[in-house]
C-alpha positions as CSV (number, residue, x, y, z in Angstrom):
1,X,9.8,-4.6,-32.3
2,X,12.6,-5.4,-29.7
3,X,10.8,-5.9,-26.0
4,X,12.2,-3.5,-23.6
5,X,10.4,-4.8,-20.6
6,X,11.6,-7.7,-18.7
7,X,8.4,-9.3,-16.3
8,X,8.6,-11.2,-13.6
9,X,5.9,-13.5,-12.8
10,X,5.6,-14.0,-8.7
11,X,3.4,-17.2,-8.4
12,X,1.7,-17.9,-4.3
13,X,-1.4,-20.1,-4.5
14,X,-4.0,-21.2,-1.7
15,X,-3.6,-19.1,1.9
16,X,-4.6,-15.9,2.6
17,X,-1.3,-16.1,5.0
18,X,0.7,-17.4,2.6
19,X,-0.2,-14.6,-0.1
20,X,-0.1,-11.4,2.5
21,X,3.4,-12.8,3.8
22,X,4.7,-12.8,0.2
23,X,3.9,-9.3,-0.2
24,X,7.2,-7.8,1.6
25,X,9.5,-9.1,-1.1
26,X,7.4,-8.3,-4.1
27,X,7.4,-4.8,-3.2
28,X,11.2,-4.5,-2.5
29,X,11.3,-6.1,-6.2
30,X,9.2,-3.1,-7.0
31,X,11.9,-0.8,-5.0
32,X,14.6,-2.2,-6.6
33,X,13.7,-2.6,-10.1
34,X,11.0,-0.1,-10.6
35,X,11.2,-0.6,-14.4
36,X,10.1,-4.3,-14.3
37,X,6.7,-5.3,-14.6
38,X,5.4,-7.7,-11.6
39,X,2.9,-10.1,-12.1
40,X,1.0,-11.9,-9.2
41,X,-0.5,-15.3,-9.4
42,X,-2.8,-15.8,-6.7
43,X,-6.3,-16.9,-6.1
44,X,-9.0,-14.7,-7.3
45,X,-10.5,-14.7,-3.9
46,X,-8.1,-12.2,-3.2
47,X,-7.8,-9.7,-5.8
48,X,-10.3,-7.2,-4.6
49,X,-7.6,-7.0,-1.4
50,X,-5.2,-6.9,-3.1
51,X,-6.1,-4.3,-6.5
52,X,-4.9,-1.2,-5.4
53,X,-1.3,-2.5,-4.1
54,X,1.1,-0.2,-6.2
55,X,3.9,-2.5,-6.7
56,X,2.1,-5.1,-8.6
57,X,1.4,-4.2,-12.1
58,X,-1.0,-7.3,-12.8
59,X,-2.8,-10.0,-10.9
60,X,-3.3,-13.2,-12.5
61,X,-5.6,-15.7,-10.8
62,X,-4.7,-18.9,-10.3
63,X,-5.7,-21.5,-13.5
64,X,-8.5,-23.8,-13.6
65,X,-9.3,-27.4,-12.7
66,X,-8.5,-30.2,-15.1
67,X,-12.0,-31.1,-15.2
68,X,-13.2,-32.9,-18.0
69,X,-12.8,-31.5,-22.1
70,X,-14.0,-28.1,-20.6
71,X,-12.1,-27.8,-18.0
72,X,-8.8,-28.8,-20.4
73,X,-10.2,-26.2,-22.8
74,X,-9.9,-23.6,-20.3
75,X,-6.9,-24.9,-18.6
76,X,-5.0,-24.6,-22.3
77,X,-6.7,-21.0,-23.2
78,X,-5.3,-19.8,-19.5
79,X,-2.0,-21.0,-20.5
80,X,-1.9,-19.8,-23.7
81,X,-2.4,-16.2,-22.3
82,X,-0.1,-16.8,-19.7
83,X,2.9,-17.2,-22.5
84,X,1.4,-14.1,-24.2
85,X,2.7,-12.5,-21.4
86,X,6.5,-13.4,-22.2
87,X,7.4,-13.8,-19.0
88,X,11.5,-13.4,-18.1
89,X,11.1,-15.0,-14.9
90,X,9.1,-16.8,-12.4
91,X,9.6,-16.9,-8.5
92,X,7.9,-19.9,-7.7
93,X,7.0,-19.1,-4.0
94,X,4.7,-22.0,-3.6
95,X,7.1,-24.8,-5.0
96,X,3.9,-27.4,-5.1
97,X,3.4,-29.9,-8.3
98,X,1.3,-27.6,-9.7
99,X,2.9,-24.0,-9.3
100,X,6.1,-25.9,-10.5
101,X,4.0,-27.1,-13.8
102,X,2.8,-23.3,-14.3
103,X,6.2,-22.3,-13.9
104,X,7.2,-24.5,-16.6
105,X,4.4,-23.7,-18.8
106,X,4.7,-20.4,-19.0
107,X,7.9,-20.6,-21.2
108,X,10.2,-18.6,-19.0
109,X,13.7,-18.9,-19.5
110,X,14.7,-18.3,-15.5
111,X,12.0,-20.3,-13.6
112,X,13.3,-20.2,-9.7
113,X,11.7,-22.2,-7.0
114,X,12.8,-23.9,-3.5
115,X,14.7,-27.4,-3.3
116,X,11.7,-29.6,-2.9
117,X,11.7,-33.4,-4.7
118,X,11.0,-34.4,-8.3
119,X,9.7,-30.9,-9.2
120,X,13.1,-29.1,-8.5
121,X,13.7,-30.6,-11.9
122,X,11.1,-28.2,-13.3
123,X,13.1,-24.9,-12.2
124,X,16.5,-23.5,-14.0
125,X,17.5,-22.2,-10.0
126,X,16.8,-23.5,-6.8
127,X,16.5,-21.6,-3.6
128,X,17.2,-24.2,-0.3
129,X,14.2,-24.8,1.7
130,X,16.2,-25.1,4.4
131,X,19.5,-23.5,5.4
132,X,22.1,-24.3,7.7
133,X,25.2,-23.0,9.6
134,X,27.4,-25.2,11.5
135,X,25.6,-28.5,11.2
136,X,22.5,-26.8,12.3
137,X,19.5,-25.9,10.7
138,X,19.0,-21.9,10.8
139,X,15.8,-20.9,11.0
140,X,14.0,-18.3,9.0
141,X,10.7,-17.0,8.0
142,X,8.6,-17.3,5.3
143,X,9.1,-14.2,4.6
144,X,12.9,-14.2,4.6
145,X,13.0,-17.2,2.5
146,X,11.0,-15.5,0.1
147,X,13.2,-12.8,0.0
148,X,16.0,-15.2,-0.5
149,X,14.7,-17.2,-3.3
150,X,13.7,-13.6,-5.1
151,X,17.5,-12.6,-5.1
152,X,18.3,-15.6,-7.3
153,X,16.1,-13.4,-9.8
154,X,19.1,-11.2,-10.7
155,X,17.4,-8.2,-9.1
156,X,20.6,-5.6,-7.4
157,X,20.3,-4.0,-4.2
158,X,17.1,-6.4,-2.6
159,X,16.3,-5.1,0.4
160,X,14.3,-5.8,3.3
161,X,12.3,-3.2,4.1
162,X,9.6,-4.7,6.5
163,X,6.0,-6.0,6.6
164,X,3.3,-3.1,6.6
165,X,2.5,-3.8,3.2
166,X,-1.5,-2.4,2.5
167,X,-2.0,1.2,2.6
168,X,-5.0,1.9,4.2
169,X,-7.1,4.5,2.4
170,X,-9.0,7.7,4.2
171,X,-12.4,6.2,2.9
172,X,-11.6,2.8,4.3
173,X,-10.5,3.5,7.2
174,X,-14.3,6.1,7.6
175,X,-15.8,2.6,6.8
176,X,-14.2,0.2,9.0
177,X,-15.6,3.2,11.8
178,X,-18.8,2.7,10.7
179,X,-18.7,-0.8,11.3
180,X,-17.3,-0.8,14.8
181,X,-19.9,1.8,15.6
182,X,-23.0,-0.2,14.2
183,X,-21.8,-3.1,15.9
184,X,-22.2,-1.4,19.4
185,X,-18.6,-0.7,19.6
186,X,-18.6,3.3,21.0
187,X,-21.3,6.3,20.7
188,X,-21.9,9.0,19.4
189,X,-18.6,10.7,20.6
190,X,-16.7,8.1,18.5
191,X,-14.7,4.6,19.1
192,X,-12.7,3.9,22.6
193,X,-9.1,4.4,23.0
194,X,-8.3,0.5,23.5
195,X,-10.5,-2.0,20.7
196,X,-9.0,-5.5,21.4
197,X,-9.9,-8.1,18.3
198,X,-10.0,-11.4,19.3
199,X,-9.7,-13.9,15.9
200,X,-10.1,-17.4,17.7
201,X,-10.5,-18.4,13.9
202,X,-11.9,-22.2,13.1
203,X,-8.9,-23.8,12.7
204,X,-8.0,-27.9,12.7
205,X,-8.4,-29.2,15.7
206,X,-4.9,-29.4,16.4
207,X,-4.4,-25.4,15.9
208,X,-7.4,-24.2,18.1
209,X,-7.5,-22.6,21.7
210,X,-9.8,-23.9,23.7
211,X,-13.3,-21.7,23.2
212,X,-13.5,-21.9,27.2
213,X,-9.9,-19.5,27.2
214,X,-11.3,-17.3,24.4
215,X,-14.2,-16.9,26.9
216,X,-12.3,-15.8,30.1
217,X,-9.5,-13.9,28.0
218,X,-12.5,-11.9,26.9
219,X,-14.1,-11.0,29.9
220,X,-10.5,-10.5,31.4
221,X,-9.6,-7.6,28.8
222,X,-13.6,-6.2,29.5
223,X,-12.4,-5.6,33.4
224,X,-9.6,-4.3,32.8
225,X,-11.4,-1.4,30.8
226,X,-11.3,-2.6,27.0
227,X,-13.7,-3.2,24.1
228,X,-13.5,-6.6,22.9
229,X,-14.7,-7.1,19.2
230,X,-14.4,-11.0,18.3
231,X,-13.3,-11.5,14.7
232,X,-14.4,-14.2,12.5
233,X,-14.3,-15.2,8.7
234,X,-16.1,-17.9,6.2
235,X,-17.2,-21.0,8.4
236,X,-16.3,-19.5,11.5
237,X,-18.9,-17.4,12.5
238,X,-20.6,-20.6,14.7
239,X,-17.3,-20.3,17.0
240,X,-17.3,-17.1,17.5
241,X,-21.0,-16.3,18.4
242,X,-20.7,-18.9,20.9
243,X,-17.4,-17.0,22.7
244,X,-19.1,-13.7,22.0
245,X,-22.2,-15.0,24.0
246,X,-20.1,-16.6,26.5
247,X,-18.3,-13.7,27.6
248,X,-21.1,-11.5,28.1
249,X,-21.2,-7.4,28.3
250,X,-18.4,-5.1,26.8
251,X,-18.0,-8.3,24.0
252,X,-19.5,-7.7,20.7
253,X,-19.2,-9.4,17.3
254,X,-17.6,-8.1,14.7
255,X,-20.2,-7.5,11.3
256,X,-20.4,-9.8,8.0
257,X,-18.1,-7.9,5.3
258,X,-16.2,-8.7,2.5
259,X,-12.3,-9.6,2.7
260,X,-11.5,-5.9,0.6
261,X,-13.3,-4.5,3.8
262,X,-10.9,-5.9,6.8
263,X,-8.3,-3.8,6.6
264,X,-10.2,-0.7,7.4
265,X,-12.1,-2.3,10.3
266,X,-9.3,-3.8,11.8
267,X,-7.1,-0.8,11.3
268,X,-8.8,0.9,14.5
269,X,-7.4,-2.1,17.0
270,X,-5.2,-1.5,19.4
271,X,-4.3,-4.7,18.7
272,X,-5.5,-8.7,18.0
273,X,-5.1,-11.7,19.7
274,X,-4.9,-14.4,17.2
275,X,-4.4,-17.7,16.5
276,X,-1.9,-18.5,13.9
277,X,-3.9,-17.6,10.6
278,X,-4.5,-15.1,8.0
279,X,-6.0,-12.7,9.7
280,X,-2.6,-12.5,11.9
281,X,-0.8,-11.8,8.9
282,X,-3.8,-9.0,7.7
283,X,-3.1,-7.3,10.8
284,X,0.8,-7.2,10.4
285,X,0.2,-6.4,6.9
286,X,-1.8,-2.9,8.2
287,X,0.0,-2.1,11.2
288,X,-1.8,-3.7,14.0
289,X,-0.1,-5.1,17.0
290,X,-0.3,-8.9,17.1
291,X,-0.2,-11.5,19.7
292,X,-0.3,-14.9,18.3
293,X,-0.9,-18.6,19.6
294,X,1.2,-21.1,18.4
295,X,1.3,-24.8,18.8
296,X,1.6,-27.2,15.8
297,X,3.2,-24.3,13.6
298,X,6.6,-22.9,14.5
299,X,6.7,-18.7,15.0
300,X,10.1,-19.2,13.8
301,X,8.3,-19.9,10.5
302,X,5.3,-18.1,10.5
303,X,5.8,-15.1,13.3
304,X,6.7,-12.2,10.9
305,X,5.7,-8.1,12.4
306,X,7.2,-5.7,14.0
307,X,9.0,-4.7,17.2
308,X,5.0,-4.4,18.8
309,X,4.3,-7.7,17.7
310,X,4.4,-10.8,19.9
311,X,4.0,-14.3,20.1
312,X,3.7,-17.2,22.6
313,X,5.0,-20.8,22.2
314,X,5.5,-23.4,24.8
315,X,8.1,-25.2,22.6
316,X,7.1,-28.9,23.8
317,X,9.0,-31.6,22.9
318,X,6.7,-32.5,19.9
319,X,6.3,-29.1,18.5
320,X,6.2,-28.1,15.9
321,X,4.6,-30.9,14.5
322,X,2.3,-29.5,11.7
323,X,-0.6,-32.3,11.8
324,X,-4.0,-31.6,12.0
325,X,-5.1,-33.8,14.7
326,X,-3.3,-33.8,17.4
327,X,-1.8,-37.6,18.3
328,X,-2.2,-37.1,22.1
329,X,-5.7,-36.0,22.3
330,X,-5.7,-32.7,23.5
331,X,-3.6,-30.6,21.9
332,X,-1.2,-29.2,24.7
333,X,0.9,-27.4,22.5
334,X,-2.3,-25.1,22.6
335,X,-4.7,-25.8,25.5
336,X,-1.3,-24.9,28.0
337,X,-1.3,-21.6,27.1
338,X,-3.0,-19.8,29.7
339,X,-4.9,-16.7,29.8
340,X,-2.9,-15.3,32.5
341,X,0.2,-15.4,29.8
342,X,-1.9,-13.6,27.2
343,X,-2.7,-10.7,29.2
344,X,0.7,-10.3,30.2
345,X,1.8,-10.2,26.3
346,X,-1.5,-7.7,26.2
347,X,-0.1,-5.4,28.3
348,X,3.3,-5.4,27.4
349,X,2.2,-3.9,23.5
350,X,0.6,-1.5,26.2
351,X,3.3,-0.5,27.8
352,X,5.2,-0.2,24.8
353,X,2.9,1.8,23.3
354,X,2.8,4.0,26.0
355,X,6.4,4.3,26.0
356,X,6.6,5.2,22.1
């Protein structure tokens, strides 16, 4: 029987980040070539948060280790099925050794990944990691280089139709309420007007704001008549009990729940303050006003929202310099970010808000 389906397999391992800001170009594929059949590869942490998305038609998890003869076994059985799925064409949005290798294994004639050493040799297209105009280099999100290296996919009429990418459902929206309210966040006459998340995350050193800033930023947005409900994820609860005790009254933390859950909890924010993370991108992906810290990454990379969305940057001299630990001690691409500057991007979603 002749195939009739063409499938395009969409591969982003590793980040939560990474995965939500992928989202925005699969689903204008969807748009613009309804008839194809998009696979996601991504880690299987994240396919309960991602199962109901309607553009994707199947989620693949990422493969096994190589660990020993079992681990082989396994690794050979997941490829096997992966080439039962007679894949047209992979968008390689990850473009490490190992995404390149899947690409390669899955027996696609079109494999289509970004410009990056020895394993450019293991794509039929490349898509330039990074572009320039005039001698300089332009610069572009993640997001819009995704979208670039998808048009190389022979897909008509791409477009870019922004980031709110996860539908929020009635039912999880009624249990992200719950939450808030069990967690001391409103009464019985329902949630405030102005929830503020704070997501000071647990990042490497070289990515955090100071706990001490967290603290006063806190207290700062209690005065000024908000709830503040600190936001926190695997291994960072430690961090942000200690900022949620630090700040005292009108501060609460925000419950234990499952990744599938944050969408609906976050959903009744009137925005987050956030470090550069996943949750940022969660937020954008939902709707939410962000305002997001950046040091060692640059927001011409990684800031991707709306018109309500903000960010704030002090653009030193070493920045951005993506390490982990910063070489000068302290950080300052972080720690000279002052409170002050954060309320003032605070208000200004405010005012917009008000505005709109």
């Amino acid at each position: 029987m002749k195939k009739t389906t063409s499938t395009i397999l969409a591969v982003r391992l590793r980040q939560l980040g990474d995965v939500l800001a992928t989202l925005g170009t699969l689903r204008a594929i969807k748009r613009a070539a309804p008839d194809k059949r998009l696979v996601f590869m991504v880690d299987a942490h994240y396919h309960d948060l991602l199962e109901n998305v309607p553009f994707v038609d199947l989620l693949l998890p990422q493969p096994p280790k190589l660990a020993g003869v079992q681990g082989l076994a396994h690794f050979t059985h997941f490829v096997e099925e992966l080439r039962g799925l007679e894949v047209d064409c992979v968008l390689d949005f990850h473009s490490n050794t190992r995404s390149a290798l899947l690409a390669w294994l899955s027996g696609a004639p079109v494999r289509i990944g970004f410009d990056v050493r020895l394993r450019k040799l293991l794509y039929t297209d490349v898509e330039p990691r990074a572009v320039f105009e005039n001698g300089h280099k332009k610069a572009r999100t993640a997001h819009e280089s995704a979208m670039a290296l998808a048009r190389r996919c022979g897909v008509s009429d791409l477009k870019d139709d922004g980031y709110n990418t996860l539908a929020v459902s009635v039912e999880e929206l009624a249990t992200g309420k719950r939450a808030l309210l069990a967690s001391g966040v409103g009464d019985e006459h329902g949630l405030p007007q102005a929830v503020v998340g704070i997501n000071p995350g647990n990042p490497y050193p070289a990515k955090a704001w100071p706990e001490a800033s967290f603290v006063e930023l806190a207290r700062r947005l209690v005065a000024s008549g908000k709830s503040v409900v600190v936001l926190w994820g695997p291994g960072e609860r430690q961090r942000a009990d200690a900022i949620t005790a630090g700040a005292g009254k009108g501060v609460t933390i925000a419950p234990a729940m499952p990744l599938k859950a944050m969408p609906g909890f976050v959903s009744h924010m009137a925005q987050i303050v956030t470090i550069d993370s996943g949750l940022k991108h969660l937020a954008v992906a939902v709707g939410v006003p962000t305002v997001t810290l950046f040091g060692p990454t640059h927001p011409e990379e990684w800031h991707m929202g709306g018109e309500r969305d903000r960010y704030l940057y002090e653009n030193l001299s070493c920045s951005p310099c993506r390490l982990l630990v910063c070489p000068f001690g302290d950080h300052p691409c972080m720690t000279r970010i002052a409170p002050d500057t954060v309320l003032d991007a605070v208000a200004a979603i405010d005012q917009q808000a008000a505005i709109q």
